[in-house]
C-alpha positions as CSV (number, residue, x, y, z in Angstrom):
1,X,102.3,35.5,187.6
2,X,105.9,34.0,187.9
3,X,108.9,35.8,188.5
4,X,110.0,35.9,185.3
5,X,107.4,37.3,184.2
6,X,107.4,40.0,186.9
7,X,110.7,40.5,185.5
8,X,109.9,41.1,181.6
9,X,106.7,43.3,182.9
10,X,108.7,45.5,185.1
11,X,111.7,45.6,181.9
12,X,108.4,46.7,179.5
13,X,107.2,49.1,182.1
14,X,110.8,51.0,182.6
15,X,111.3,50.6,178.8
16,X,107.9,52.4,178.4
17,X,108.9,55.1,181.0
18,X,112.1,55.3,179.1
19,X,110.4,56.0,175.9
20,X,108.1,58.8,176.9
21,X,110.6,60.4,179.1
22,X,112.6,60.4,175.5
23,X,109.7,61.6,173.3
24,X,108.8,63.8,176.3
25,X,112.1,65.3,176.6
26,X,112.2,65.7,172.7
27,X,109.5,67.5,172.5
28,X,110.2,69.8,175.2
29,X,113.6,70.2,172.8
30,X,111.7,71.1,170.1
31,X,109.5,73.2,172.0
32,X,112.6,75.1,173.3
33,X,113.6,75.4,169.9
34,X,110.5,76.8,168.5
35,X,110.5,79.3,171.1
36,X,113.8,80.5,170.5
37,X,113.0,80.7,166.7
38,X,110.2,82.8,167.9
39,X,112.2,85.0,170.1
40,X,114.8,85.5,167.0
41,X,112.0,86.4,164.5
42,X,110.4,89.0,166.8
43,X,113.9,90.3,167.5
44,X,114.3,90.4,163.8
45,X,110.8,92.3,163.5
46,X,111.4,94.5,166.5
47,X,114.5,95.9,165.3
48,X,113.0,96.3,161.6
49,X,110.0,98.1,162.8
50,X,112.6,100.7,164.9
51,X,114.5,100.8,161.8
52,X,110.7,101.9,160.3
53,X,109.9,103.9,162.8
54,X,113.4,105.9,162.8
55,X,112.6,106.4,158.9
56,X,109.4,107.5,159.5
57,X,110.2,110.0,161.9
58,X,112.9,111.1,159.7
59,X,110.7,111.4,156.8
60,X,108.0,113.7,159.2
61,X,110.8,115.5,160.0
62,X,111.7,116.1,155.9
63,X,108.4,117.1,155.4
64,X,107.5,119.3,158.7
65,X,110.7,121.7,157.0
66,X,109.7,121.7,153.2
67,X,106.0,122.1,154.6
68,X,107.8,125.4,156.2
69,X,110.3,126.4,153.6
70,X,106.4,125.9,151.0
71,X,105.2,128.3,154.0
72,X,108.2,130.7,153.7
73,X,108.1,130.9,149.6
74,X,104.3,131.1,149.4
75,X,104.2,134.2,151.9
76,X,107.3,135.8,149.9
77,X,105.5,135.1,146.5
78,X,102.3,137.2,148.2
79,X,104.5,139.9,149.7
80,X,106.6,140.5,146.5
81,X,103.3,140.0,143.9
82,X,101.7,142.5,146.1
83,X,104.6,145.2,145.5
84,X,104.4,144.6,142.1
85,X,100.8,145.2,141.9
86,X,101.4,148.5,143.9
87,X,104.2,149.7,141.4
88,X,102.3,148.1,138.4
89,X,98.9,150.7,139.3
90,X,101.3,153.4,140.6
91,X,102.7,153.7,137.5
92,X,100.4,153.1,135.2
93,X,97.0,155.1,135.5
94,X,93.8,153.2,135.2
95,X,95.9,150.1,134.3
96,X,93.5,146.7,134.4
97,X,93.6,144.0,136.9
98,X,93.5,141.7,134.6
99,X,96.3,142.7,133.1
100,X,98.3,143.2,136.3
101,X,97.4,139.8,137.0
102,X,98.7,138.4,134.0
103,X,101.7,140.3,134.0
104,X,102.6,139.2,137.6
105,X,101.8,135.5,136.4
106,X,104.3,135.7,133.6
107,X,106.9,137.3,135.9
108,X,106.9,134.0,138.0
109,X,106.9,131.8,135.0
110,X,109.9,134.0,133.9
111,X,111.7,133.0,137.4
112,X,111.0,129.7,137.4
113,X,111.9,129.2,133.8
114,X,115.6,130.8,134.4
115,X,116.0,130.4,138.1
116,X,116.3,134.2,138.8
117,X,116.4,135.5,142.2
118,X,113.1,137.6,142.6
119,X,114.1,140.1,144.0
120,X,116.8,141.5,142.0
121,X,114.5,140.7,138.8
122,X,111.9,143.1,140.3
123,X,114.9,146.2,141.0
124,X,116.2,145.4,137.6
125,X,112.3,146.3,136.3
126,X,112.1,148.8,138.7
127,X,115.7,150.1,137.8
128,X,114.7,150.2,133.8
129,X,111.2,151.3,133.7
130,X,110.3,152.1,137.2
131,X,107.2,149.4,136.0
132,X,105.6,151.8,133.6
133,X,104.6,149.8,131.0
134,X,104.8,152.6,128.1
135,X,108.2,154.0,129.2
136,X,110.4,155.1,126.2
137,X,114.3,156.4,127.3
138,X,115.8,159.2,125.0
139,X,118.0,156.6,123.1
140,X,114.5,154.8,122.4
141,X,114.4,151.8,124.7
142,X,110.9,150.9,125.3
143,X,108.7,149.0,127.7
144,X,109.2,147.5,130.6
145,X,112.3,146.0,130.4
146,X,113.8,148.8,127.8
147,X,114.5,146.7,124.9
148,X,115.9,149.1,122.2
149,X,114.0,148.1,118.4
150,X,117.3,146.4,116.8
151,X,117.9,144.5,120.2
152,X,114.4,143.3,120.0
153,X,114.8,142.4,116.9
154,X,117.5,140.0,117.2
155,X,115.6,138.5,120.1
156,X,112.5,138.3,118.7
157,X,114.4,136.0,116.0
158,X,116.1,133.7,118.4
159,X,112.8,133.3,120.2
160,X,111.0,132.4,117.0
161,X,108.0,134.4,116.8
162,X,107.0,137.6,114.3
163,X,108.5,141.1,115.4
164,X,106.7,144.3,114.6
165,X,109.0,147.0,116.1
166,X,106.8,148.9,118.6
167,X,103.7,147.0,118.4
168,X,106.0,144.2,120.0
169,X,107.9,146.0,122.4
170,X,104.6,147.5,124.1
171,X,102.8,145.0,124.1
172,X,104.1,144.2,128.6
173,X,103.9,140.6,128.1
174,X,105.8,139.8,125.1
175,X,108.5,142.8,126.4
176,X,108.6,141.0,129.9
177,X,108.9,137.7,129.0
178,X,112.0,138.9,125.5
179,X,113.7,141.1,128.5
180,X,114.0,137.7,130.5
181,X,115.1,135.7,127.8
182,X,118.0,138.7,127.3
183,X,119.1,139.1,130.9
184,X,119.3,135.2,130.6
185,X,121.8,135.2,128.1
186,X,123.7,138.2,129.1
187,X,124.1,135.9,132.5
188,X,124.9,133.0,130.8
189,X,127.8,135.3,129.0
190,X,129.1,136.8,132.2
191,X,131.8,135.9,135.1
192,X,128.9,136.6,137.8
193,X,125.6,138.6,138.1
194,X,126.8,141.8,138.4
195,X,128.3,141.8,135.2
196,X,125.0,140.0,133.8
197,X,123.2,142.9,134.7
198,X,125.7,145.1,133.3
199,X,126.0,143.6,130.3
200,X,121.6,144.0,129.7
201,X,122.4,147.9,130.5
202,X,125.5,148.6,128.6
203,X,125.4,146.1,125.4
204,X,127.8,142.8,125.8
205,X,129.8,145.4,123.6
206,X,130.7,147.7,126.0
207,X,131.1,145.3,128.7
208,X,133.8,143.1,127.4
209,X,135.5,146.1,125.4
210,X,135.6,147.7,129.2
211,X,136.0,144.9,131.3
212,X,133.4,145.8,133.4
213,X,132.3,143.4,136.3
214,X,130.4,145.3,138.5
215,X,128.7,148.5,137.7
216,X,126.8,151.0,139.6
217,X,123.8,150.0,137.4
218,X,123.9,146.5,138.8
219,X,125.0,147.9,142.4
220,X,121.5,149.7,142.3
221,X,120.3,146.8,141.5
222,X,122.0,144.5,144.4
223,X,121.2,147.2,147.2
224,X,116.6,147.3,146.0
225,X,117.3,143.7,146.5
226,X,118.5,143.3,149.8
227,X,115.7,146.2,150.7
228,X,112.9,143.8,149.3
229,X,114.2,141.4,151.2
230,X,113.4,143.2,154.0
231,X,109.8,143.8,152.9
């Protein structure tokens, strides 16, 4: 071989080198690259799946306290169904329990219809009829929730069904759910509860003639309430 040929051989050779240093280089370039793509992406995913995490345990923690305020409410509705039961049968001899069933169903339909507090709607029973379901006052009020005949009347007609005087008003259901429906609109017509209350005693009349806010009707009321809370 003659030297100028050594020459051009050696040139190819370092030319060669050359070229898979550069390809070699590049690819450890690209390989850099991809790696620090794939650090980016899992820092990406780690910080969404914190993100998930924190919302997840944020979410437990939503449910852990309505799973204990559904705790709270289900052992008040069993405490304050089971007074009503007892004042339902010591009221009212030989009374069904079917029918106390029923009428303690309605009486929670009637509070979540209108958003009542419970307890108060239970004294304001207790306060009209002590929970005797054929109490009649001296001025004629009956059932119940002591609906006088024309008062039931009028209600009866805004509620849309038939009215038969006292065939109506005794009948525990109907008179529970028509003294809701009353109380509702007498609170609906008043500055604040105690006056709502008032109002269902004393006639919306009397009430606004008298400018009465708070009575000691609806105090009697106010005080069995904080006692059942206590139940």
């Amino acid at each position: 071989m003659d030297r100028e040929t050594k020459i051009w051989a050696i040139v190819l050779t370092f030319v060669l080198l050359l070229m898979l240093v550069i390809v070699t280089h590049q690819k450890y370039q690209d390989g850099l690259f991809k790696i620090a793509q794939l650090e980016t992406e899992l820092a990406v995913r780690e910080e969404l799946l914190e993100r998930e995490i924190k919302e997840l345990k944020e979410v437990q923690k939503i449910l852990i306290e309505e799973n204990q305020e559904l705790k709270e409410k289900l052992k008040r509705y069993e405490t304050l169904s089971g007074y009503i039961e007892e004042r339902l049968k010591a009221s009212n001899k030989d009374i069904e329990d079917k029918l106390v069933d029923e009428i303690i169903t309605v009486f929670w339909e009637q509070i979540n219809t209108y958003g009542f507090e419970p307890e108060k709607c239970i004294a304001w029973i207790e306060q009209e009829s002590n929970f005797k379901i054929t109490a009649v006052s001296y001025k004629g009020a009956v059932g119940l929730t002591q609906i006088m005949p024309s008062t039931g009347q009028e209600i009866a007609f805004k509620m849309g069904f038939r009215y038969e005087g006292y065939k109506t008003l005794s009948d525990p259901i109907t008179n529970l759910k028509m003294g809701f429906y009353y109380l509702k609109w007498g609170m609906e017509n008043s500055v604040n509860e105690h006056q709502g209350f008032s109002m269902y005693f004393w006639g919306y009349g009397n009430v606004k003639k008298k400018g009465l806010v708070e009575t000691n009707y609806s105090k009697s009321i106010f005080e069995k309430a904080e006692q059942l809370r206590r139940v």
